[in-house]
C-alpha positions, 0 to 999 in steps of 0.5 A: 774870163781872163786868162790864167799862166801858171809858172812852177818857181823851184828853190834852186832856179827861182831867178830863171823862174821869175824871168820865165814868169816876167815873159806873161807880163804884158798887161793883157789880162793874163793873170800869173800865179806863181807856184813856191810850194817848193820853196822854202826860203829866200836868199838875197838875189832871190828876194832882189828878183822878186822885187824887180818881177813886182815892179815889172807886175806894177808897171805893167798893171798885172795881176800876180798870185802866189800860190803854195806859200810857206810861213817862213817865205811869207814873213820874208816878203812881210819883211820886204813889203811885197806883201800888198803887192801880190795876192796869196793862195794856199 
């Protein structure tokens, strides 16, 4: 049974968040879910980060849920094709 890191992404410090999260990424098995129900847009710099932690996720061949998703939010991802790179929970 892998190991699962849970890291709480709040709206107004997503990026040290993410950072947080990039911290579980070490390609042992540990599986990062990401909790964004209390997140409920993306700006530019936090869509940046997002990209660059699904990049650190691909190379080191992690698996990364987001978990609590709103609308808004997942058609912003959509939009930035990050959608096949994570996997979604409600």
């Amino acid at each position: 049974m892998p190991m699962i890191s849970v890291v709480n992404i709040e709206a107004t410090s997503m990026i040290r968040g993410l950072k947080d999260a990039a911290k579980n990424l070490d390609g042992s098995g540990v599986e990062t879910v990401l909790e964004f129900s209390a997140v409920s847009r993306l700006d530019a710099s936090s869509l940046q980060a997002l990209q660059e932690f699904a990049s650190l996720a691909d190379k080191k061949r992690s698996k990364v849920i987001i978990r609590g998703l709103n609308v808004e939010v997942y058609k912003a991802l959509k939009l930035a094709k990050l959608t096949r790179v994570f996997s979604f929970l409600d």
